[in-house]
C-alpha positions as CSV (number, residue, x, y, z in Angstrom):
1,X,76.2,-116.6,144.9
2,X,80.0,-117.1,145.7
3,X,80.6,-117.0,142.2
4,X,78.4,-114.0,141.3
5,X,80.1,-111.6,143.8
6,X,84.0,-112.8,142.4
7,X,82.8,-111.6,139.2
8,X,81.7,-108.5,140.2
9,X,84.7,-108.0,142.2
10,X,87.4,-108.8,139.2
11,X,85.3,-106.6,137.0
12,X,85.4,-104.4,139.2
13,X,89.1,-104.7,139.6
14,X,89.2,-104.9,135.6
15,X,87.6,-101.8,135.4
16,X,89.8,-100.1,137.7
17,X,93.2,-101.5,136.0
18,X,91.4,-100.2,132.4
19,X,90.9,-96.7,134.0
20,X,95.1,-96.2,135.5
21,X,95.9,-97.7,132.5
22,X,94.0,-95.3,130.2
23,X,95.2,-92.3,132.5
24,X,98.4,-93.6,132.6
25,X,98.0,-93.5,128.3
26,X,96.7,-90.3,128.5
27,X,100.0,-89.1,130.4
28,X,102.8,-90.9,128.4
29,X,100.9,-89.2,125.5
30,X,101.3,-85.8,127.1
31,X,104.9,-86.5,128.1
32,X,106.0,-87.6,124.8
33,X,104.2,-84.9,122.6
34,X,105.6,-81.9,124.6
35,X,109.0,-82.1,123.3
36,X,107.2,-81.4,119.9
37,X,104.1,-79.7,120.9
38,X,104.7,-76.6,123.0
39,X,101.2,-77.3,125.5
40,X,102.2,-73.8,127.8
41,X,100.7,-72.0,125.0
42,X,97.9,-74.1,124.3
43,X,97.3,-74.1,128.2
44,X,97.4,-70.1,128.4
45,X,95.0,-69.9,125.2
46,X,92.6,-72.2,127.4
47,X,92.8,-69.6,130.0
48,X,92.8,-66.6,128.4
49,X,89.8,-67.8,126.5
50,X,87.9,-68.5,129.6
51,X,89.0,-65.5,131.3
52,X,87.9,-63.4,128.1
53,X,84.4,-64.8,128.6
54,X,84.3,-62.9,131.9
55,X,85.8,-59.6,130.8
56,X,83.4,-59.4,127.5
57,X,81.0,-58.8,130.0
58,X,83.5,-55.8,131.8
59,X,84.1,-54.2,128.6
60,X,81.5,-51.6,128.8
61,X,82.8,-50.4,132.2
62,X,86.6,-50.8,131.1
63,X,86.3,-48.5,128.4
64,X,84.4,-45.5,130.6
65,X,87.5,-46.5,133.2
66,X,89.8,-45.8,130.2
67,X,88.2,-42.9,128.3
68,X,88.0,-41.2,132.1
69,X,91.5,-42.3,133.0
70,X,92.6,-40.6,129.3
71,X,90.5,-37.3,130.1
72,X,92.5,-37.3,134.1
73,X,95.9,-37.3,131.8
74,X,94.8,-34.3,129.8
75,X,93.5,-32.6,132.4
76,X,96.7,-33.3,134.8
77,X,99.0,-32.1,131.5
78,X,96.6,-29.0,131.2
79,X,97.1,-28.3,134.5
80,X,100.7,-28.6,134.4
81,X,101.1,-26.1,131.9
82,X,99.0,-23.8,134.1
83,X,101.3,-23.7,136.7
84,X,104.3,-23.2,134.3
85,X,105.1,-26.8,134.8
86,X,106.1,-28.2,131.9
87,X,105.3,-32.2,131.1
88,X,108.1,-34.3,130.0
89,X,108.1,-35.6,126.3
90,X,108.0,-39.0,127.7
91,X,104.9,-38.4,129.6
92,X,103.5,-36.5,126.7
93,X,104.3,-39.1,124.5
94,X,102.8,-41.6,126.9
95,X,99.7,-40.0,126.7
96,X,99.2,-39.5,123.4
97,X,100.1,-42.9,122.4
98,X,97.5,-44.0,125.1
99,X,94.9,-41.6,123.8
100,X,95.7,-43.1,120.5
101,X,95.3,-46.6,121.6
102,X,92.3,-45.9,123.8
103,X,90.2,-44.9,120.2
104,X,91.6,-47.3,118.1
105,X,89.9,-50.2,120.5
106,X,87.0,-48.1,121.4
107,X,85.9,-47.8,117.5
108,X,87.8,-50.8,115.8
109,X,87.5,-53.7,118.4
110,X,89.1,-56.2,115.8
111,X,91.8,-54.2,114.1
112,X,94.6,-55.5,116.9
113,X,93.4,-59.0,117.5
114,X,93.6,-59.4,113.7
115,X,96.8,-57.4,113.5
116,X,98.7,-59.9,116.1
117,X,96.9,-63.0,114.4
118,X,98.4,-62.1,111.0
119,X,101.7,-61.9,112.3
120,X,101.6,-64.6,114.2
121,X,100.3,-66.8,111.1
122,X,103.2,-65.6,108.8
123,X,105.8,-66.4,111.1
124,X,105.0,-70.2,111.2
């Protein structure tokens, strides 16, 4: 039975040493390659696809938010102008561009991620 149980024990020992020495691998690897392989980016892509799992599901809500933050802007310029307050250009500007921006991802969803992806594609 004695020697039974020391087997078990060194492959049990064995399979520890295979595991650190795997991981181990698996971090000289990582080491090495990001002098060559920027990994922030890759890292932020993982997280940003995970987070944009949980905000597909917000979207519906995010654009009321926005089309109702759009219509305050308006209403707030209108009311400016009322009270012989003028707006600044900046601010008009600012709304516009927003108003602009606010359609173009409420009725073409794909247009920007498409736009940044060809740009990023003929760069490298």
């Amino acid at each position: 039975m004695s020697q039974i149980e020391e087997n078990q024990e060194r492959s049990k020992s064995s399979s520890r040493s295979t595991a650190v020495a795997s991981l181990a691998a698996l971090g000289s690897v990582v080491a090495a390659s990001s002098c060559a392989l920027p990994l922030l980016p890759f890292l932020f892509a993982a997280g940003a696809a995970g987070t944009s799992a949980f905000v597909v599901q917000l979207r519906p809500y995010l654009l009321v938010l926005s089309v109702s933050l759009i219509a305050f802007g308006f209403y707030k310029s209108w009311r400016a102008k009322q009270c012989n307050c003028k707006p600044s250009r900046i601010s008009t500007f600012l709304l516009w561009f927003s108003a602009i921006a606010v359609f173009i991802f409420i009725f073409f969803p794909q247009v920007i991620p498409n736009l940044v992806a060809d740009l990023t594609a003929s760069k490298s």
